[in-house]
PDB file of N, CA, C and O in Angstrom:
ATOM      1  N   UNK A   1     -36.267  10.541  13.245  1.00  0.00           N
ATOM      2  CA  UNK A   1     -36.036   9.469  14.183  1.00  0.00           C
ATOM      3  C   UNK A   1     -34.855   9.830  15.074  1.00  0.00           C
ATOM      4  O   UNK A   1     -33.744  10.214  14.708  1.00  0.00           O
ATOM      5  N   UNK A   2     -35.382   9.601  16.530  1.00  0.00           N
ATOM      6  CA  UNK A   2     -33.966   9.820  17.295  1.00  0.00           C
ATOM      7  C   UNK A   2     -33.435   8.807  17.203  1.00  0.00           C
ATOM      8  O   UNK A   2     -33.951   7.802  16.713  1.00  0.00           O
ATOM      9  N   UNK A   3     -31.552   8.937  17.960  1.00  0.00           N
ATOM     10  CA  UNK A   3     -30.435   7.452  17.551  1.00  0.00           C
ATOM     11  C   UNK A   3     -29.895   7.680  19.106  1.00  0.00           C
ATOM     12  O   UNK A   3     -28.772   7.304  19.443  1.00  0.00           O
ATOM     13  N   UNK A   4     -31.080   8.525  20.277  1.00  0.00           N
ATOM     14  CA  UNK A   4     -30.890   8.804  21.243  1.00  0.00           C
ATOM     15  C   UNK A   4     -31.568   9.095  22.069  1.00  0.00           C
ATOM     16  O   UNK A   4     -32.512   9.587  21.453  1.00  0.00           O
ATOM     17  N   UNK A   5     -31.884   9.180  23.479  1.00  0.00           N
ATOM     18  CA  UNK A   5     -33.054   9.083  24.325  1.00  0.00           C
ATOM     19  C   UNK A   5     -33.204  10.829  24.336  1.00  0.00           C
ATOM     20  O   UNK A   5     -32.332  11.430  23.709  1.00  0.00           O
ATOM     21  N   UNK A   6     -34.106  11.521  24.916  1.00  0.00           N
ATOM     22  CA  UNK A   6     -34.337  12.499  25.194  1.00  0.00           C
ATOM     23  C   UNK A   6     -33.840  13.019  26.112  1.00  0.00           C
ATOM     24  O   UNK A   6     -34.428  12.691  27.142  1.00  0.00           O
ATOM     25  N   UNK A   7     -32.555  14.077  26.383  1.00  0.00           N
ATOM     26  CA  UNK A   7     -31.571  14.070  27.675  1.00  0.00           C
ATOM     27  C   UNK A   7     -30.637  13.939  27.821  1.00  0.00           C
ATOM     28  O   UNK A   7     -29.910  14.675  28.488  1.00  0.00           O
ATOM     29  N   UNK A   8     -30.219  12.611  27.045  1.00  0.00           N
ATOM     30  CA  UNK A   8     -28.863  11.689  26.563  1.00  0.00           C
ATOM     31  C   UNK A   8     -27.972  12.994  25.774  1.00  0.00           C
ATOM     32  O   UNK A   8     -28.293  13.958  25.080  1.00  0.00           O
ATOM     33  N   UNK A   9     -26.815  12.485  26.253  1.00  0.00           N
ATOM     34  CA  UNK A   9     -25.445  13.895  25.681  1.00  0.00           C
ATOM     35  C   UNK A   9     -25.067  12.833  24.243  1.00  0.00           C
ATOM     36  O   UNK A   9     -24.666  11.676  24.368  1.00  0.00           O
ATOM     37  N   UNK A  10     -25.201  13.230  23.475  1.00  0.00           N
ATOM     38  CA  UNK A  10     -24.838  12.705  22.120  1.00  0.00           C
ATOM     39  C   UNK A  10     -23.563  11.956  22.604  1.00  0.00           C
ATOM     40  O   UNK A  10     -22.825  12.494  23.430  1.00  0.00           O
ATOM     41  N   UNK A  11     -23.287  10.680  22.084  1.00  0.00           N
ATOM     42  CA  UNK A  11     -21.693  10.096  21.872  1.00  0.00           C
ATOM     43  C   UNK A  11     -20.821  10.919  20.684  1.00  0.00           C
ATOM     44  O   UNK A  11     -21.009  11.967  20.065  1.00  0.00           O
ATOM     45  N   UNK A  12     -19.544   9.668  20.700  1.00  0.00           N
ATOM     46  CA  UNK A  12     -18.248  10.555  19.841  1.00  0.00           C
ATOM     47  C   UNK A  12     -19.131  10.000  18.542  1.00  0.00           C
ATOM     48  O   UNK A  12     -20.254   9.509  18.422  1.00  0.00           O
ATOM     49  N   UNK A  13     -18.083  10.319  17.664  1.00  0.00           N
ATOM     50  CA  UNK A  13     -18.897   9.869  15.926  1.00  0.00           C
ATOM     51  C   UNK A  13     -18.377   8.607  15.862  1.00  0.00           C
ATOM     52  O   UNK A  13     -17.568   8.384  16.763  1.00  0.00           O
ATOM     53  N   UNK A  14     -18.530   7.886  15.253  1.00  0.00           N
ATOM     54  CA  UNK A  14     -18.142   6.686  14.919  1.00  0.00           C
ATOM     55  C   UNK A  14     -16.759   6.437  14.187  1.00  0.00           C
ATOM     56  O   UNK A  14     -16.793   6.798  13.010  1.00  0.00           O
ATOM     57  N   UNK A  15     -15.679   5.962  14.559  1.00  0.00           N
ATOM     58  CA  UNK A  15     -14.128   5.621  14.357  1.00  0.00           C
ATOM     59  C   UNK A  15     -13.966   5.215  12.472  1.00  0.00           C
ATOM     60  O   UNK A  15     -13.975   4.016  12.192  1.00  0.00           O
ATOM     61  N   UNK A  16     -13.888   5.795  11.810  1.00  0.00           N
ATOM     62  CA  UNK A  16     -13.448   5.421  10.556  1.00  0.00           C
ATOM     63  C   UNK A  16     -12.416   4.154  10.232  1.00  0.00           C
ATOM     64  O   UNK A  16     -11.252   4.512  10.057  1.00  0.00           O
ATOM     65  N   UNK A  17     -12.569   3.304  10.168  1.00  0.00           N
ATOM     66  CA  UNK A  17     -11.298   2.378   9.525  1.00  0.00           C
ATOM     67  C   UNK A  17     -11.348   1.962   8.129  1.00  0.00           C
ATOM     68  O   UNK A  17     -12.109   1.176   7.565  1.00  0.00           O
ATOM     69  N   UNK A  18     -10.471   2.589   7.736  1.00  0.00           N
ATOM     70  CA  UNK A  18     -10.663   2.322   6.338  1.00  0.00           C
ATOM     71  C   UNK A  18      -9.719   0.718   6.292  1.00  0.00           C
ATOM     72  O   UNK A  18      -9.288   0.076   7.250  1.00  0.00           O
ATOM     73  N   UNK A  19      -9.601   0.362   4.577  1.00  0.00           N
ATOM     74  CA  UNK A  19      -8.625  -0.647   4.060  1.00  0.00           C
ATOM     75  C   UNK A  19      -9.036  -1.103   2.930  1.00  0.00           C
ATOM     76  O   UNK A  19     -10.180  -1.393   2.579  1.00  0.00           O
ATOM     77  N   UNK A  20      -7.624  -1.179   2.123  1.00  0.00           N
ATOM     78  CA  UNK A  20      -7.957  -1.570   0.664  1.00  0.00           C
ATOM     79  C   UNK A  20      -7.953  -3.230   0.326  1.00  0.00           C
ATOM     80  O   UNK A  20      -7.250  -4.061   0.901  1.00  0.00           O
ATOM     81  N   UNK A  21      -8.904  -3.485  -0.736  1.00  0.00           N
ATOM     82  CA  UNK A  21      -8.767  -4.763  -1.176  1.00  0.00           C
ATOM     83  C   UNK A  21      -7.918  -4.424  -2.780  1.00  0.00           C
ATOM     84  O   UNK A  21      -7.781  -3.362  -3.388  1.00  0.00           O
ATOM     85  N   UNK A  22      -7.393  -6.014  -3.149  1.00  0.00           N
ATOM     86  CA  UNK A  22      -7.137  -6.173  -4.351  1.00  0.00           C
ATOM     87  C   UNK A  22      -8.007  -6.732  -4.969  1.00  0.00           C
ATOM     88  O   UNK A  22      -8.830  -7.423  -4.369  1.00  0.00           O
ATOM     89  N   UNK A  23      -8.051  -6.552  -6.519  1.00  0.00           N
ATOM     90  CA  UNK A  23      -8.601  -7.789  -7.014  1.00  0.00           C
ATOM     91  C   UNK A  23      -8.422  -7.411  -9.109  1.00  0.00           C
ATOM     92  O   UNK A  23      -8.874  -6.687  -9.997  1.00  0.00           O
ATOM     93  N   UNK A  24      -7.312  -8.673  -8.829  1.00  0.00           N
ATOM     94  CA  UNK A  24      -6.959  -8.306 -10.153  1.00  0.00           C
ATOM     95  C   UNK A  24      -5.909  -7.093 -10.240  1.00  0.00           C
ATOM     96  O   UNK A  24      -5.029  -6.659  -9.496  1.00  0.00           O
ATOM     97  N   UNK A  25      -6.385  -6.776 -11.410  1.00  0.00           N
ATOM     98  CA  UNK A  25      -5.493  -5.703 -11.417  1.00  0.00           C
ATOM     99  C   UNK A  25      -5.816  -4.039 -11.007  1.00  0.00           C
ATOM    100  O   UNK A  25      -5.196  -3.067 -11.438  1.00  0.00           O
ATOM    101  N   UNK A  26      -7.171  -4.027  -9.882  1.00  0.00           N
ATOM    102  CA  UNK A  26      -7.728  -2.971  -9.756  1.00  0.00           C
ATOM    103  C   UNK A  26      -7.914  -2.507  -8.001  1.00  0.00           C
ATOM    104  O   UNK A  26      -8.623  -3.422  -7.583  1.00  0.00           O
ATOM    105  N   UNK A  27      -7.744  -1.930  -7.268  1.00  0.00           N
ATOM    106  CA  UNK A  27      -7.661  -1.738  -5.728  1.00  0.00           C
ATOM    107  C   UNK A  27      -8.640  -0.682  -5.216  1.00  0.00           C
ATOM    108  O   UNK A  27      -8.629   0.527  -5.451  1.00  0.00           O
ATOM    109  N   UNK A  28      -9.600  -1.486  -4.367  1.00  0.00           N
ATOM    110  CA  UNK A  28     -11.016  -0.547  -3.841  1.00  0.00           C
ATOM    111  C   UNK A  28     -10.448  -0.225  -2.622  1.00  0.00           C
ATOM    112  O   UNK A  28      -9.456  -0.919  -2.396  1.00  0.00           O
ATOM    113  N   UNK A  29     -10.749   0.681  -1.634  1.00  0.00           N
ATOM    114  CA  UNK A  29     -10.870   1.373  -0.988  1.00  0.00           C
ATOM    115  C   UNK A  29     -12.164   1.160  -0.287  1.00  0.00           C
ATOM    116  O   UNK A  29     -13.170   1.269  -0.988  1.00  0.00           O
ATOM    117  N   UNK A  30     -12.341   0.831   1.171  1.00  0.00           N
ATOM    118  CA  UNK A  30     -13.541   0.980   2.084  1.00  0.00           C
ATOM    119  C   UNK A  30     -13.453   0.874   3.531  1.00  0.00           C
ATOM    120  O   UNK A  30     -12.393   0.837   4.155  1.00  0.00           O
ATOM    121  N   UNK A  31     -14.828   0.818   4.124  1.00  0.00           N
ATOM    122  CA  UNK A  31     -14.567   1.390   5.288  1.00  0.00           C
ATOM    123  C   UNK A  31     -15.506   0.501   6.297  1.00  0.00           C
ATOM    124  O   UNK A  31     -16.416  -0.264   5.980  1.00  0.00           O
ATOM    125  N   UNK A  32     -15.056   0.801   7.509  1.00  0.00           N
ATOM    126  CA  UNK A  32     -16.048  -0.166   8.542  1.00  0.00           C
ATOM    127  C   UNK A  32     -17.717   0.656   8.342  1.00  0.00           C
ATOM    128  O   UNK A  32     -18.803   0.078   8.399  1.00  0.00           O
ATOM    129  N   UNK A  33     -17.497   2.023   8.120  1.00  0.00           N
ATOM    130  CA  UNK A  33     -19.097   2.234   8.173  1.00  0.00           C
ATOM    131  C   UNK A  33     -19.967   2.160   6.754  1.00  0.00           C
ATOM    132  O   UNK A  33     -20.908   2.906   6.483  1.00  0.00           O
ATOM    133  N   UNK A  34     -19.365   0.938   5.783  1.00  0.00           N
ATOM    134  CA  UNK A  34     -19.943   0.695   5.081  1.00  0.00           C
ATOM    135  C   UNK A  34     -19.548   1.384   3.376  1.00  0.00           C
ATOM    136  O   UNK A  34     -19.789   1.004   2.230  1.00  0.00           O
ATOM    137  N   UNK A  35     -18.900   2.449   3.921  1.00  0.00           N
ATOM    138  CA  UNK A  35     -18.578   3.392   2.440  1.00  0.00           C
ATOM    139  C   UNK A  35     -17.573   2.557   1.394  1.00  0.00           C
ATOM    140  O   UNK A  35     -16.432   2.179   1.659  1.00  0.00           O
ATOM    141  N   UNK A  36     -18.058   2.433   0.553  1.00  0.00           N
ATOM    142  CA  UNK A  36     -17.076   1.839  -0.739  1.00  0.00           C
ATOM    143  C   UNK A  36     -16.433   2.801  -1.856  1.00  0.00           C
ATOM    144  O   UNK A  36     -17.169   3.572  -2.471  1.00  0.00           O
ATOM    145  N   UNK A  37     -15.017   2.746  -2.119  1.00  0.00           N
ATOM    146  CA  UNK A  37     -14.678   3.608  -2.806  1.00  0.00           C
ATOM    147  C   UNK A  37     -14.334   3.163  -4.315  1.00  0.00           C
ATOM    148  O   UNK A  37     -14.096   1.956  -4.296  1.00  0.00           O
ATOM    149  N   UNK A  38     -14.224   3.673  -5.573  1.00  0.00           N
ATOM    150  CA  UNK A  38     -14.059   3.397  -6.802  1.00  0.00           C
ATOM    151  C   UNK A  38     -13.108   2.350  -6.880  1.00  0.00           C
ATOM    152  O   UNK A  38     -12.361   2.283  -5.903  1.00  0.00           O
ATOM    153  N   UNK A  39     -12.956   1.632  -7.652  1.00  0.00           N
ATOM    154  CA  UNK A  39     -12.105   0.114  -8.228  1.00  0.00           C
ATOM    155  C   UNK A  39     -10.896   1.365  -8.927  1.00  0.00           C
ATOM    156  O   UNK A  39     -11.371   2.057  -9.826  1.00  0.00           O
ATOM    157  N   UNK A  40      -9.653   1.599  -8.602  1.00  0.00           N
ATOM    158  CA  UNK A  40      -8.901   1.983  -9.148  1.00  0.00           C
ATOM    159  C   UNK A  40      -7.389   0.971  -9.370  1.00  0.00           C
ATOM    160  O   UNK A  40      -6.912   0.105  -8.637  1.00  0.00           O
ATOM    161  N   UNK A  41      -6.961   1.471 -10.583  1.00  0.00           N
ATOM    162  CA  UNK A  41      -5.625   0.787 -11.153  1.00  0.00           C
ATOM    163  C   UNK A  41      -4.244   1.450 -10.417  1.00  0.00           C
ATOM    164  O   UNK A  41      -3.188   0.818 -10.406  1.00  0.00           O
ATOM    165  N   UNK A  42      -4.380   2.878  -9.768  1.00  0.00           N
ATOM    166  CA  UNK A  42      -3.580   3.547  -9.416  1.00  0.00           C
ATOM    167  C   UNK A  42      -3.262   3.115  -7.892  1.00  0.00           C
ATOM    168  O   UNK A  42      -3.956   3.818  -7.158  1.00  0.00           O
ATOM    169  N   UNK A  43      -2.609   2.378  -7.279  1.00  0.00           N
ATOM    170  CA  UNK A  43      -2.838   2.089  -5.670  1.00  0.00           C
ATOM    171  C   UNK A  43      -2.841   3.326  -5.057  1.00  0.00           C
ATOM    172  O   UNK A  43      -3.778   3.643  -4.325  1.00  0.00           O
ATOM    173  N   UNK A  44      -1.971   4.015  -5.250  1.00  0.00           N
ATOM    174  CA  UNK A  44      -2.262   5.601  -4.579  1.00  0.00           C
ATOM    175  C   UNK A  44      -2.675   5.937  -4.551  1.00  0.00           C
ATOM    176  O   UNK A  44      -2.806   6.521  -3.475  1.00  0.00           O
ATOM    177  N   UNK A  45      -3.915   6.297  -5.916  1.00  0.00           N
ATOM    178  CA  UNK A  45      -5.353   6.831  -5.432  1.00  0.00           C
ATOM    179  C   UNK A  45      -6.097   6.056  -4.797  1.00  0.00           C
ATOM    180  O   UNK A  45      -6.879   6.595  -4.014  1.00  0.00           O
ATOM    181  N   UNK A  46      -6.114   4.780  -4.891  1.00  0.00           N
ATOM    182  CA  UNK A  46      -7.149   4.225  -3.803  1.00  0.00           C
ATOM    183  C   UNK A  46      -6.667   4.604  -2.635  1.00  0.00           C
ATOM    184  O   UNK A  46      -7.608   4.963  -1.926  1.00  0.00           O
ATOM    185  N   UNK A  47      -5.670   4.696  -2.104  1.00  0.00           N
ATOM    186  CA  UNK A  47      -5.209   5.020  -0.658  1.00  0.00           C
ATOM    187  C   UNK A  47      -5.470   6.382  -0.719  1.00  0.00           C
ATOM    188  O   UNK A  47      -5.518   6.844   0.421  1.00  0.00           O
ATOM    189  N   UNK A  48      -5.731   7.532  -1.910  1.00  0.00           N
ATOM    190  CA  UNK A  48      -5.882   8.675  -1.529  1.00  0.00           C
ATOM    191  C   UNK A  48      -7.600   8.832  -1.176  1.00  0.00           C
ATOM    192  O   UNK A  48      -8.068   9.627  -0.360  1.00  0.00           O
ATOM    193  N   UNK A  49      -8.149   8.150  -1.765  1.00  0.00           N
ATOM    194  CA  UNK A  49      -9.549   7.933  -1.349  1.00  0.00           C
ATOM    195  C   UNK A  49     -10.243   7.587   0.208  1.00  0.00           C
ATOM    196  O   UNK A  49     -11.271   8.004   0.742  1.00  0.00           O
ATOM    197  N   UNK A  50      -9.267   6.705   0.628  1.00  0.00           N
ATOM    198  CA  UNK A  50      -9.400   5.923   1.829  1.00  0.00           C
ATOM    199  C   UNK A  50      -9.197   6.975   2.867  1.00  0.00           C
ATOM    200  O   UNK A  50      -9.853   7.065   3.906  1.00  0.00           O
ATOM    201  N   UNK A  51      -8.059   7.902   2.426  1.00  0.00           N
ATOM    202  CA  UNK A  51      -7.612   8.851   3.659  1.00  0.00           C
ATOM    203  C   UNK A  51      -8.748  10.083   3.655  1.00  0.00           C
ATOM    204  O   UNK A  51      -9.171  10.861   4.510  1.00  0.00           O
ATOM    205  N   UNK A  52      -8.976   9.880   2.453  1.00  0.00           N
ATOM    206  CA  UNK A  52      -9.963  11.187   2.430  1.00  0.00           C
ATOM    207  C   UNK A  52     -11.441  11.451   2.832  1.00  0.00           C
ATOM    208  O   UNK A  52     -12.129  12.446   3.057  1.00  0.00           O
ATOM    209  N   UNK A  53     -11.695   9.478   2.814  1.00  0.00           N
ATOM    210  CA  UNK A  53     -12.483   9.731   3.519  1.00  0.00           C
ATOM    211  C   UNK A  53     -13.186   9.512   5.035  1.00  0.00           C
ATOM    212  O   UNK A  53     -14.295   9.651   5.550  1.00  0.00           O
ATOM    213  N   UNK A  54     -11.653   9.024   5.472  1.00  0.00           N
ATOM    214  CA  UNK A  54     -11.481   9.485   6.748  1.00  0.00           C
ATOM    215  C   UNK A  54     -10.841  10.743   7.382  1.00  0.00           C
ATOM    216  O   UNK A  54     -10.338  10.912   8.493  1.00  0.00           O
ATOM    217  N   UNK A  55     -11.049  11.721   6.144  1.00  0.00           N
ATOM    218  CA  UNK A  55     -10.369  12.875   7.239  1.00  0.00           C
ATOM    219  C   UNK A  55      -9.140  12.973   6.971  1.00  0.00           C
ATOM    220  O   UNK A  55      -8.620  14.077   7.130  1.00  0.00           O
ATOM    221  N   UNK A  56      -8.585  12.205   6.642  1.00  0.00           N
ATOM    222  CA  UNK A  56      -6.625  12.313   7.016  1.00  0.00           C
ATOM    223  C   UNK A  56      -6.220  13.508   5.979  1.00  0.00           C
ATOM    224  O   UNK A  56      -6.659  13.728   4.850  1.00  0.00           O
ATOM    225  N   UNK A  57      -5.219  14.217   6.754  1.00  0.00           N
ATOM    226  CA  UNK A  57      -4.409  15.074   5.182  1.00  0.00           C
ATOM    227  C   UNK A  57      -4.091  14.190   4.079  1.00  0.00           C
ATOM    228  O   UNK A  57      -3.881  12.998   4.303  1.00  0.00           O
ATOM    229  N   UNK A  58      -4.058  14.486   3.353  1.00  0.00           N
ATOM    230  CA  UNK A  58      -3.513  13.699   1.889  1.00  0.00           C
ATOM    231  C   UNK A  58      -1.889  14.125   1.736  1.00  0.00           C
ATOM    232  O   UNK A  58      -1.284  15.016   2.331  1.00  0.00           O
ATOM    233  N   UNK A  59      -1.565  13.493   1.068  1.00  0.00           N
ATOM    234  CA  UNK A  59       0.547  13.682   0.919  1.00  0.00           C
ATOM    235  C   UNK A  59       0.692  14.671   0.581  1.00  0.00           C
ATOM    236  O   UNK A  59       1.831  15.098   0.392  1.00  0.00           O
TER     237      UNK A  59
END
């Protein structure tokens, strides 16, 4: 299936925004294009998740 006319110059990729929720004592990680990341206890790894999977260097 095309996501584009025949001719058409492809667009950019789609903008990643990630952001974490709480809940309890556990912090997910996700994203505007839908990606959900593991329920973690560690906040840092959820934020290492989030960056990673937008691309970002990690610390």
């Amino acid at each position: 299936m095309l996501d584009r006319l025949p001719g058409q110059e492809p667009g950019p990729a789609p903008e990643h925004r990630t952001a974490t929720t709480e809940r309890g004592s556990f912090l997910s990680a996700h994203c505007s294009c839908g990606w959900r990341g593991p329920a973690r206890r560690a906040r840092e790894t959820a934020r290492a998740d989030a960056a990673s999977h937008a691309g970002e260097p990690g610390p």
